[in-house]
PDB file of N, CA, C and O in Angstrom:
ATOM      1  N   UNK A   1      32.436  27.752 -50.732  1.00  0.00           N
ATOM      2  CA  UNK A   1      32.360  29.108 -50.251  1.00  0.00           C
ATOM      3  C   UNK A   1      31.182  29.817 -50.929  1.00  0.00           C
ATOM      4  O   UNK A   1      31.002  29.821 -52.147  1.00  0.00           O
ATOM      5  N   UNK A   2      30.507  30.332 -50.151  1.00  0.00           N
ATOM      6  CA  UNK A   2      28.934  31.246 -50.372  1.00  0.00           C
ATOM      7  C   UNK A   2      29.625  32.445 -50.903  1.00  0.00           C
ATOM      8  O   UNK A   2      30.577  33.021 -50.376  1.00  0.00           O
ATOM      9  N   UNK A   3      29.022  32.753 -52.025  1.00  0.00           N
ATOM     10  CA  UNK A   3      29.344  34.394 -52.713  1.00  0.00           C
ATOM     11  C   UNK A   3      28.315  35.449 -52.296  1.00  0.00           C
ATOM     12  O   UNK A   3      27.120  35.198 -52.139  1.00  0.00           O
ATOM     13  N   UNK A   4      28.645  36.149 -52.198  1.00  0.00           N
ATOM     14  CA  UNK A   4      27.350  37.364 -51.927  1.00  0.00           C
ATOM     15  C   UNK A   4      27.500  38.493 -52.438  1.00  0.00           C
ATOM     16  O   UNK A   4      28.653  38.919 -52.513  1.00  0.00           O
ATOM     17  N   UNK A   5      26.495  39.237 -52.894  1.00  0.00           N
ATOM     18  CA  UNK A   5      26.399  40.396 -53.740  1.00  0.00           C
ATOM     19  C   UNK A   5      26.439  41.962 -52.481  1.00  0.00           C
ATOM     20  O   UNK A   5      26.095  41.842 -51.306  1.00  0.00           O
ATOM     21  N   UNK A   6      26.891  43.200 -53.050  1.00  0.00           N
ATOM     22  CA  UNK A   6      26.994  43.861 -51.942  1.00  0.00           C
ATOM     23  C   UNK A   6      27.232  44.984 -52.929  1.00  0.00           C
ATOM     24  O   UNK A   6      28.103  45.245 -53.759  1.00  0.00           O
ATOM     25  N   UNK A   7      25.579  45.810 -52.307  1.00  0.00           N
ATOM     26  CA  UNK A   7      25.766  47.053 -53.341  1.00  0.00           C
ATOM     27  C   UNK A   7      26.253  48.275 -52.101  1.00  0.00           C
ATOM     28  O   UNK A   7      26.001  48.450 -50.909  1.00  0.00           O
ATOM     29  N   UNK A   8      26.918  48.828 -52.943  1.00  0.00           N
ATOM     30  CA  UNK A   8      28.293  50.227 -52.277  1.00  0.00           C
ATOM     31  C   UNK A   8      27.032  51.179 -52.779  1.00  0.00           C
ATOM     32  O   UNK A   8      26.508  50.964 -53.872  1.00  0.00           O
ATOM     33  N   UNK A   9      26.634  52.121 -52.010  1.00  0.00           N
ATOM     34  CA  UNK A   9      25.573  53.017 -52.398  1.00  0.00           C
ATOM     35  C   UNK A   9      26.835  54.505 -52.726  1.00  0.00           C
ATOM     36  O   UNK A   9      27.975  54.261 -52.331  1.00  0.00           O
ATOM     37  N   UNK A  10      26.678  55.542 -53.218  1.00  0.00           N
ATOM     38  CA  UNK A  10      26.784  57.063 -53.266  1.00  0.00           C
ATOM     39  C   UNK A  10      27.116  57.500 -51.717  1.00  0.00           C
ATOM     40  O   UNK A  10      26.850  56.686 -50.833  1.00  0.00           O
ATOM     41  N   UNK A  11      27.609  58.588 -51.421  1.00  0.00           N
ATOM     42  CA  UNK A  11      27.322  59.046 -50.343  1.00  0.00           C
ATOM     43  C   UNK A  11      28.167  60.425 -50.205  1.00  0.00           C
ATOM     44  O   UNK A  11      29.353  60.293 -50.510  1.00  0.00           O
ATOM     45  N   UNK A  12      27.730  61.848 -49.760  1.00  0.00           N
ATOM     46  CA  UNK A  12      27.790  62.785 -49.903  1.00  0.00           C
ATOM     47  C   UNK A  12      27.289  63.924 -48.308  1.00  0.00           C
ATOM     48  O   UNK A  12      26.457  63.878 -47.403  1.00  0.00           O
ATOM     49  N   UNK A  13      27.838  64.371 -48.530  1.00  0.00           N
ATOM     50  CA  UNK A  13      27.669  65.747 -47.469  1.00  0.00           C
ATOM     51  C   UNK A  13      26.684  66.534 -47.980  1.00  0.00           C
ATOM     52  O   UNK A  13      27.004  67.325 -48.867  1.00  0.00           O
ATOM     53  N   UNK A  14      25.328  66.478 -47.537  1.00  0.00           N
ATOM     54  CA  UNK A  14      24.732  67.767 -47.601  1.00  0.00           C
ATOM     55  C   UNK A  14      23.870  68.643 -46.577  1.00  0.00           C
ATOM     56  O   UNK A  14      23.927  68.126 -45.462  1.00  0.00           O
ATOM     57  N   UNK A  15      23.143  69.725 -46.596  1.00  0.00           N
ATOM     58  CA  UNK A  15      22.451  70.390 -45.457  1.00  0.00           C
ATOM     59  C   UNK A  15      21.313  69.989 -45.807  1.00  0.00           C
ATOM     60  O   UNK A  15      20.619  70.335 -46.763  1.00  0.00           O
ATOM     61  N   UNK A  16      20.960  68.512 -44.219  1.00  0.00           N
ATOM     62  CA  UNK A  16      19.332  68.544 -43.899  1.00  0.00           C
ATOM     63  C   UNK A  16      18.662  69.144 -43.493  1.00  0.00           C
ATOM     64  O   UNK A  16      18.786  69.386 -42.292  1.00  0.00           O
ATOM     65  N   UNK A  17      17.596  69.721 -44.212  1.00  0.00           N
ATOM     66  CA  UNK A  17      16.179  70.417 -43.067  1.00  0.00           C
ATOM     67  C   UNK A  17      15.897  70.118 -41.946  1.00  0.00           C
ATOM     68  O   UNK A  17      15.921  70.789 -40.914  1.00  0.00           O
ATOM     69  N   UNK A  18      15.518  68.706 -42.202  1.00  0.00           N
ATOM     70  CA  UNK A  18      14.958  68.343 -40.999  1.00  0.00           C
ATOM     71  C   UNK A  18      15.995  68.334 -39.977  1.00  0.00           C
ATOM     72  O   UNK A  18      15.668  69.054 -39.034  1.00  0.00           O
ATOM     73  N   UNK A  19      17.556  67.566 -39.772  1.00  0.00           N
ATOM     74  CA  UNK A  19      18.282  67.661 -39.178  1.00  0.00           C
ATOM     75  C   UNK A  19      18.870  68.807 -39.006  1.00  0.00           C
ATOM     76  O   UNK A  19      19.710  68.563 -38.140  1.00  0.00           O
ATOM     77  N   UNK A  20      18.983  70.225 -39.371  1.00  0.00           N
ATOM     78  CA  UNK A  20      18.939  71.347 -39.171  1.00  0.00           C
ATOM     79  C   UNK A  20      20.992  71.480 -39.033  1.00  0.00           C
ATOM     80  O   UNK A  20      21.538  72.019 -38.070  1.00  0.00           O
ATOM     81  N   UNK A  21      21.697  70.909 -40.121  1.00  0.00           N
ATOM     82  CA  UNK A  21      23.151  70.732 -39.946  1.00  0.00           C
ATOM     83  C   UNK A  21      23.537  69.965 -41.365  1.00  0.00           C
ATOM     84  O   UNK A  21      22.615  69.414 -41.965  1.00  0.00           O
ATOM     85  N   UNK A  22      24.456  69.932 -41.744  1.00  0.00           N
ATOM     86  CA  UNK A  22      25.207  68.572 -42.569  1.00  0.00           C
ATOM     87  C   UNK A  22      25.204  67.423 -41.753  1.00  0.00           C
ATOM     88  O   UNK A  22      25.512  67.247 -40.575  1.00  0.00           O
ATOM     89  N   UNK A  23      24.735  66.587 -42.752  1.00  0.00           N
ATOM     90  CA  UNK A  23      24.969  65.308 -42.521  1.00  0.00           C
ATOM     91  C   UNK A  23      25.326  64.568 -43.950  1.00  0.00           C
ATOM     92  O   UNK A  23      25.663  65.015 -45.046  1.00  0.00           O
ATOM     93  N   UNK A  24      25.121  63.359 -43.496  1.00  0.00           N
ATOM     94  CA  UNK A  24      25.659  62.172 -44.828  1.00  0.00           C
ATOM     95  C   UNK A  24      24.496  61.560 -45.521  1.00  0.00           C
ATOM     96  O   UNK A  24      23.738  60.734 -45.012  1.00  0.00           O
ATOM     97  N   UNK A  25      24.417  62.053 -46.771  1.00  0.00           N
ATOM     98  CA  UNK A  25      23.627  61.755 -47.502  1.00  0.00           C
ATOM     99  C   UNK A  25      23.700  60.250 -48.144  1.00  0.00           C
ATOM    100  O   UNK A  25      24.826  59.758 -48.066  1.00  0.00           O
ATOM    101  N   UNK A  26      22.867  59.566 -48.663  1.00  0.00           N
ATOM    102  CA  UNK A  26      22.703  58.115 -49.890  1.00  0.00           C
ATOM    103  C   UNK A  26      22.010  58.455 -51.073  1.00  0.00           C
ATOM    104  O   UNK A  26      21.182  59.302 -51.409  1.00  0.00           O
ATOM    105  N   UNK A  27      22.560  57.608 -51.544  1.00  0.00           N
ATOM    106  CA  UNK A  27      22.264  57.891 -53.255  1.00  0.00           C
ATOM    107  C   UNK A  27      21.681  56.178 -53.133  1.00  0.00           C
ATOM    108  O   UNK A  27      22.502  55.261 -53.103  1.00  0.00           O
ATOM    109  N   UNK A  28      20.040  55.890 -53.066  1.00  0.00           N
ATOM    110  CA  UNK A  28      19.122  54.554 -53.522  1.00  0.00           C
ATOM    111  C   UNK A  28      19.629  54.615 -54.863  1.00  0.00           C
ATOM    112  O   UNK A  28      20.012  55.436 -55.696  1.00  0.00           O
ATOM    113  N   UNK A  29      19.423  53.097 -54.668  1.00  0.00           N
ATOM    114  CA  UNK A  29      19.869  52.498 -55.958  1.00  0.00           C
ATOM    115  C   UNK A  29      18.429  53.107 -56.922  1.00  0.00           C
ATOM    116  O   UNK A  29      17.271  53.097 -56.504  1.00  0.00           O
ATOM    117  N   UNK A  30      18.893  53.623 -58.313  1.00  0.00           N
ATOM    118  CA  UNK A  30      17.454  54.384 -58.970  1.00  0.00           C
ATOM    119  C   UNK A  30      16.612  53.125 -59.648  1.00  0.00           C
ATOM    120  O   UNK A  30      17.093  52.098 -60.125  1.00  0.00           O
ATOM    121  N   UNK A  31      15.280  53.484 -59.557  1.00  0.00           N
ATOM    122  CA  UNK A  31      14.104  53.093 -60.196  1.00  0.00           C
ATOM    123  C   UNK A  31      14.028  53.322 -61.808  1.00  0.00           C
ATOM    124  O   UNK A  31      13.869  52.472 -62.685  1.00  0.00           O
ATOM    125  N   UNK A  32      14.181  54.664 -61.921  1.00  0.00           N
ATOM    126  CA  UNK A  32      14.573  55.460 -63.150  1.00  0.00           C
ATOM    127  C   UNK A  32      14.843  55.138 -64.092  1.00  0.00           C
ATOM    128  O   UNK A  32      14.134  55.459 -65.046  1.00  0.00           O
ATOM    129  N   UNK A  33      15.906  54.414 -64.266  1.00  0.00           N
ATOM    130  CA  UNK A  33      17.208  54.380 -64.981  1.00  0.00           C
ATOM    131  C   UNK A  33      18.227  55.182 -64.860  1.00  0.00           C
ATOM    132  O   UNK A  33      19.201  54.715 -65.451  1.00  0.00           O
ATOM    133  N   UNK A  34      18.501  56.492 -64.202  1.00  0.00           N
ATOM    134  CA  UNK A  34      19.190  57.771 -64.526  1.00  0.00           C
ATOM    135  C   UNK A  34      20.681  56.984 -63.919  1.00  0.00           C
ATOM    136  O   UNK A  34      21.682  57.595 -64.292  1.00  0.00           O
ATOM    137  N   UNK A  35      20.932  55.942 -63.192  1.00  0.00           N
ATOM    138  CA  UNK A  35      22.468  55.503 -62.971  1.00  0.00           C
ATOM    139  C   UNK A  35      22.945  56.462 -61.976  1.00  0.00           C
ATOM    140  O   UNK A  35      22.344  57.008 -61.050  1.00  0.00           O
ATOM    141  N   UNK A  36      24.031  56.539 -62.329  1.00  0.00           N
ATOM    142  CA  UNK A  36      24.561  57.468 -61.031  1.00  0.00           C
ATOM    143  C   UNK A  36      24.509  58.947 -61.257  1.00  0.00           C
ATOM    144  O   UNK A  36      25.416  59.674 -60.853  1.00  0.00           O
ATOM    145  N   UNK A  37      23.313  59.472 -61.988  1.00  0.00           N
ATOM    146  CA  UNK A  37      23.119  60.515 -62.374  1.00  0.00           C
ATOM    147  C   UNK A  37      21.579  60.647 -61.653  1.00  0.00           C
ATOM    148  O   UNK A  37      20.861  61.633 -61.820  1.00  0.00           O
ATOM    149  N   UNK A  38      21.378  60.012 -61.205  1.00  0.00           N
ATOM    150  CA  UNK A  38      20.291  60.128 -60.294  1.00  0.00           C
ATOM    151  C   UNK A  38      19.876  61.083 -58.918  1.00  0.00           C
ATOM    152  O   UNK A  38      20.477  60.987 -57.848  1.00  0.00           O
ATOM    153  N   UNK A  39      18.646  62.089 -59.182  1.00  0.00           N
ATOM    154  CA  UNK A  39      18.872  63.283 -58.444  1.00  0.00           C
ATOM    155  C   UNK A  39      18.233  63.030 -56.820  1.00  0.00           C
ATOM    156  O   UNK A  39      18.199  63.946 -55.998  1.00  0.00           O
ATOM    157  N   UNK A  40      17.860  61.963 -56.599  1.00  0.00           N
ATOM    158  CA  UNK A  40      17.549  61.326 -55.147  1.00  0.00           C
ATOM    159  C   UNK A  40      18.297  60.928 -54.274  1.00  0.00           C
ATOM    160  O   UNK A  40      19.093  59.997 -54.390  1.00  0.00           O
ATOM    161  N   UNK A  41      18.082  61.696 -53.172  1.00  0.00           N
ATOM    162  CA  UNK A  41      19.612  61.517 -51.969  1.00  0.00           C
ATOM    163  C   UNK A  41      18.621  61.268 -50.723  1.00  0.00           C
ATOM    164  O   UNK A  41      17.527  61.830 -50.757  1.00  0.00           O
ATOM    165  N   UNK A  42      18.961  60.433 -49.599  1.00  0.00           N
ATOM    166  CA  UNK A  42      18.239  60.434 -48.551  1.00  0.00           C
ATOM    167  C   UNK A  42      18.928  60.603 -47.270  1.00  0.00           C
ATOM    168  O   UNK A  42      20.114  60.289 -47.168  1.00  0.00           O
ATOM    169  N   UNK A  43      18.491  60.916 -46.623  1.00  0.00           N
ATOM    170  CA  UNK A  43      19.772  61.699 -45.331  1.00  0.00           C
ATOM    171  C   UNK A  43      19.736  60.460 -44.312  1.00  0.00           C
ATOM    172  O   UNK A  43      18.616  60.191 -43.877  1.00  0.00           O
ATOM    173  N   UNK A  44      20.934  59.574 -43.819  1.00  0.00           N
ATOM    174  CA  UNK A  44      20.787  58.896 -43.223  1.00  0.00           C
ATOM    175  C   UNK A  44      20.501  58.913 -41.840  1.00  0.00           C
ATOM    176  O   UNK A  44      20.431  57.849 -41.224  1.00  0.00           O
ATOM    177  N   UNK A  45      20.311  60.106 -41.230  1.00  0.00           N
ATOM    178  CA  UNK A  45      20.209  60.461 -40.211  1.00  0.00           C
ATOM    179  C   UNK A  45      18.891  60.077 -39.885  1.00  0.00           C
ATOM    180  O   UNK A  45      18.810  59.066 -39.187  1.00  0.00           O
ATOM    181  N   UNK A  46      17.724  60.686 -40.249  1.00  0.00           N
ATOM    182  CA  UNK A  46      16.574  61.297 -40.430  1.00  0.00           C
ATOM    183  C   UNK A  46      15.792  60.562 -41.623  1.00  0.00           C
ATOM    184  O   UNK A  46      14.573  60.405 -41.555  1.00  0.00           O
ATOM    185  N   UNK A  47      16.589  60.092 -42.781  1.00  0.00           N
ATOM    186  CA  UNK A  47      15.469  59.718 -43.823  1.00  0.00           C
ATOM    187  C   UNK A  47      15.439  60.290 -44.713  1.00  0.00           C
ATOM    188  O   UNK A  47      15.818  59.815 -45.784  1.00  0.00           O
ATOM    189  N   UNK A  48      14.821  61.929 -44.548  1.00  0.00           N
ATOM    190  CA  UNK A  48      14.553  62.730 -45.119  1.00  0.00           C
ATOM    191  C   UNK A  48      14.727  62.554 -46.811  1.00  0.00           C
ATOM    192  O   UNK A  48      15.955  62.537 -46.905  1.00  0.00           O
ATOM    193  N   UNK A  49      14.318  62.446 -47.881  1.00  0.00           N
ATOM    194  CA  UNK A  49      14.783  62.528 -48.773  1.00  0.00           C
ATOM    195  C   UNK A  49      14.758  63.688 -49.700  1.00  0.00           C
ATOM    196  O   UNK A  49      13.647  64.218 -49.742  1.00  0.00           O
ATOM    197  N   UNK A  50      15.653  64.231 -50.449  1.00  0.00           N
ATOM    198  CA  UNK A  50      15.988  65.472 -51.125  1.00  0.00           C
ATOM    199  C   UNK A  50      16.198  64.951 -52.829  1.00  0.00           C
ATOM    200  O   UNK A  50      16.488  63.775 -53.049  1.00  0.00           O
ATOM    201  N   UNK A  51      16.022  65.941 -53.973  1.00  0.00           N
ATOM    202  CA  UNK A  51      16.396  66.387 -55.086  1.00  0.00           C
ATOM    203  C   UNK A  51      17.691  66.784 -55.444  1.00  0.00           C
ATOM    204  O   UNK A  51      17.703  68.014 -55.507  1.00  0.00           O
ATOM    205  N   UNK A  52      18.666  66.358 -55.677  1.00  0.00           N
ATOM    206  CA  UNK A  52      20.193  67.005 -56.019  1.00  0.00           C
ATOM    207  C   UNK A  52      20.403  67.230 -56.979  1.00  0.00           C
ATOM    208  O   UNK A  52      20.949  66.276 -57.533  1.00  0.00           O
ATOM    209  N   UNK A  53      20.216  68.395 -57.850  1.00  0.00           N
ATOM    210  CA  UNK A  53      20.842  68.872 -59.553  1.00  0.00           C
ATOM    211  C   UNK A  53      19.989  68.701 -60.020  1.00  0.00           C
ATOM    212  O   UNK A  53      19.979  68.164 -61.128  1.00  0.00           O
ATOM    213  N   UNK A  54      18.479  69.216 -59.162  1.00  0.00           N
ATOM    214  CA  UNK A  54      17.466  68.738 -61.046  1.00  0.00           C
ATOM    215  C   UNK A  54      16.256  69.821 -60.594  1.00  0.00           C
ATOM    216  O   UNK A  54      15.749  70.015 -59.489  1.00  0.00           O
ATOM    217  N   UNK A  55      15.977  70.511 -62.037  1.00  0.00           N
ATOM    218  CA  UNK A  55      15.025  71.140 -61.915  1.00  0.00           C
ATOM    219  C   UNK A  55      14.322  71.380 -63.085  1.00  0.00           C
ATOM    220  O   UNK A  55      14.918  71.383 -64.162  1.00  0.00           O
ATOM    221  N   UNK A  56      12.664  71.659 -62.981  1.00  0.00           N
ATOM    222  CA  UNK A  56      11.864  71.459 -63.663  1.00  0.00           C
ATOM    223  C   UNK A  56      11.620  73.005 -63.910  1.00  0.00           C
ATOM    224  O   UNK A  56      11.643  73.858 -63.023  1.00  0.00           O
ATOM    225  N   UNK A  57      11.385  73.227 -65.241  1.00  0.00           N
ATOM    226  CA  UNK A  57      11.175  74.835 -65.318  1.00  0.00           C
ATOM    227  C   UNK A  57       9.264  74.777 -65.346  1.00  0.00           C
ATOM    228  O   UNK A  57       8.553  73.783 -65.492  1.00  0.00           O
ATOM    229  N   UNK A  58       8.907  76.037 -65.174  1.00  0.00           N
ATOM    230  CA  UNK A  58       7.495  76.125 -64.927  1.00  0.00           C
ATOM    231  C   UNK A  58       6.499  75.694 -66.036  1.00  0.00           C
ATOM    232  O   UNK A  58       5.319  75.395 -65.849  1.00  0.00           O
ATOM    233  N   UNK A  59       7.177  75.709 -67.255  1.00  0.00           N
ATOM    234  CA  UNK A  59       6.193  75.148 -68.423  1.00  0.00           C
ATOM    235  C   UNK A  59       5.953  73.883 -68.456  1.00  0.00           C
ATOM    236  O   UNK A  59       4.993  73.343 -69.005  1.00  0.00           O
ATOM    237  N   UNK A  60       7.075  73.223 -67.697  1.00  0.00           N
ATOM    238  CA  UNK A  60       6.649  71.830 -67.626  1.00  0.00           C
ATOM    239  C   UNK A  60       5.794  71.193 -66.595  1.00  0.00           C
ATOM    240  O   UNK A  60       5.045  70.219 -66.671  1.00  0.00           O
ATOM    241  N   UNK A  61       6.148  72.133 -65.430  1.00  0.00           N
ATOM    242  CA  UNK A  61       5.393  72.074 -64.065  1.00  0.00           C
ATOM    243  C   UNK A  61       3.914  72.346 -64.848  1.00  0.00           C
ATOM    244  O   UNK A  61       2.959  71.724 -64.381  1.00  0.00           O
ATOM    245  N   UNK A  62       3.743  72.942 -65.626  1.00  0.00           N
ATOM    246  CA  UNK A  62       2.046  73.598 -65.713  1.00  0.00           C
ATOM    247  C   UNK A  62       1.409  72.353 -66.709  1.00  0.00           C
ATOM    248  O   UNK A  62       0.249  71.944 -66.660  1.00  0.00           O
ATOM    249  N   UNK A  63       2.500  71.860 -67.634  1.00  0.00           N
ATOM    250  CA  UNK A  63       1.918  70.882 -68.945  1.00  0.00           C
ATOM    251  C   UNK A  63       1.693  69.412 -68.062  1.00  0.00           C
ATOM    252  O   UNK A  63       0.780  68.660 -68.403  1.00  0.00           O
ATOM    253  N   UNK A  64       2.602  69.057 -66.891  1.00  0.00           N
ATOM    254  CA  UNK A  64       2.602  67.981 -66.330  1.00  0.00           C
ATOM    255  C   UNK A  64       1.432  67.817 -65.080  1.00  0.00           C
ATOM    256  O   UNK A  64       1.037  66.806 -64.498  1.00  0.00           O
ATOM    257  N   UNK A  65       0.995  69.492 -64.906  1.00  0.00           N
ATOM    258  CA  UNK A  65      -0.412  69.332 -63.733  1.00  0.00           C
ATOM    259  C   UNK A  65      -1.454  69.482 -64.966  1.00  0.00           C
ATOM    260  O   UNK A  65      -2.622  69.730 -64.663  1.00  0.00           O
ATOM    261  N   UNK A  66      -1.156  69.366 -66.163  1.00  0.00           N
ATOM    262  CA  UNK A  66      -2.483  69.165 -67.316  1.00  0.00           C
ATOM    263  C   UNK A  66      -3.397  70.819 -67.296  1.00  0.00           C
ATOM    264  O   UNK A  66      -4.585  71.109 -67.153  1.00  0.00           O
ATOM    265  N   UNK A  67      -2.260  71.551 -67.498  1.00  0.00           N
ATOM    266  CA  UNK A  67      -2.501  73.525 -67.723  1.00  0.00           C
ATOM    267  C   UNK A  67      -2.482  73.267 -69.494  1.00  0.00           C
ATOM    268  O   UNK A  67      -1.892  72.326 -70.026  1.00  0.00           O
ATOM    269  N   UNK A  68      -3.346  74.436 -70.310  1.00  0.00           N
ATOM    270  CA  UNK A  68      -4.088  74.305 -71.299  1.00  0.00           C
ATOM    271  C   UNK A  68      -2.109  75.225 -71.919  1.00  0.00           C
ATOM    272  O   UNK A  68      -1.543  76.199 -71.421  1.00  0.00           O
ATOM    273  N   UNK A  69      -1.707  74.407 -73.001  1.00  0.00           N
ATOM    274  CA  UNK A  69      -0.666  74.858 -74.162  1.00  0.00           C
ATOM    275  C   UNK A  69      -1.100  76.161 -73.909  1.00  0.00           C
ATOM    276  O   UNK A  69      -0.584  76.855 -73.033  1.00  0.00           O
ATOM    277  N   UNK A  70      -2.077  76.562 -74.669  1.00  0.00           N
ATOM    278  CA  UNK A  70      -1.763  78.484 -75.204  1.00  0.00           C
ATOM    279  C   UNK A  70      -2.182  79.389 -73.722  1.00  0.00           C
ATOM    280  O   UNK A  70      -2.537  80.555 -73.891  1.00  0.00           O
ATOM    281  N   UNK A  71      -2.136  78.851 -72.322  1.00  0.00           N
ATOM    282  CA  UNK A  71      -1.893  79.784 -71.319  1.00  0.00           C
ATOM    283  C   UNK A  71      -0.913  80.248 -71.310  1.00  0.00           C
ATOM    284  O   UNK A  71       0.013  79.533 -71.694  1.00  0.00           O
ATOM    285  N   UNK A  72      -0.568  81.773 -70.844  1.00  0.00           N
ATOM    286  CA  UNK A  72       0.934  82.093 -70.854  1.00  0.00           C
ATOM    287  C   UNK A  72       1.061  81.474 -69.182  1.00  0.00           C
ATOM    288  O   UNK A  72       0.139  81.351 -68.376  1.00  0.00           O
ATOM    289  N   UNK A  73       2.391  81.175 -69.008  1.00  0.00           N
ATOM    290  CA  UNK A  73       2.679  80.631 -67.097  1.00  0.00           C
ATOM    291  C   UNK A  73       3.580  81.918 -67.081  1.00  0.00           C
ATOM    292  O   UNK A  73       4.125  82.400 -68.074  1.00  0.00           O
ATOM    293  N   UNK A  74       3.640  82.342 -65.947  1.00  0.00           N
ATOM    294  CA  UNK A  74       4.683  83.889 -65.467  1.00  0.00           C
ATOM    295  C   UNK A  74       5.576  83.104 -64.647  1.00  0.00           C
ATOM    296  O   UNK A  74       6.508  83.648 -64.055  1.00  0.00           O
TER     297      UNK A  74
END
């Protein structure tokens, strides 16, 4: 008897843009490492892929596009 491996992905309700409604989201297996804490969801409808629970505050947005330390960011 042949064994086979079979990955069970995440899957969740959220509101697509593009599909303009709820639909059923996937959770890809992560690249990351982050496990099932991973903020990448893709809408199976459409594709679309979204951010879930994660956000970058602006000092990092400015240090990570290579903005000079002693600028103030507003």
């Amino acid at each position: 008897m042949q064994s086979s491996i079979v990955t069970v992905a995440s899957t969740t309700k959220l509101g697509c843009r593009n599909c303009a409604r709820w639909t059923e989201f996937e959770q890809p297996p992560c690249r990351d490492g982050h496990g099932p804490d991973c903020p990448e969801w893709y809408c199976t409808e459409c594709g679309a892929a979204t951010l879930v629970g994660w956000s970058m505050d602006r000092r990092e947005l400015h240090r990570r596009a290579g903005g000079s330390r002693n600028r103030a960011v507003a």
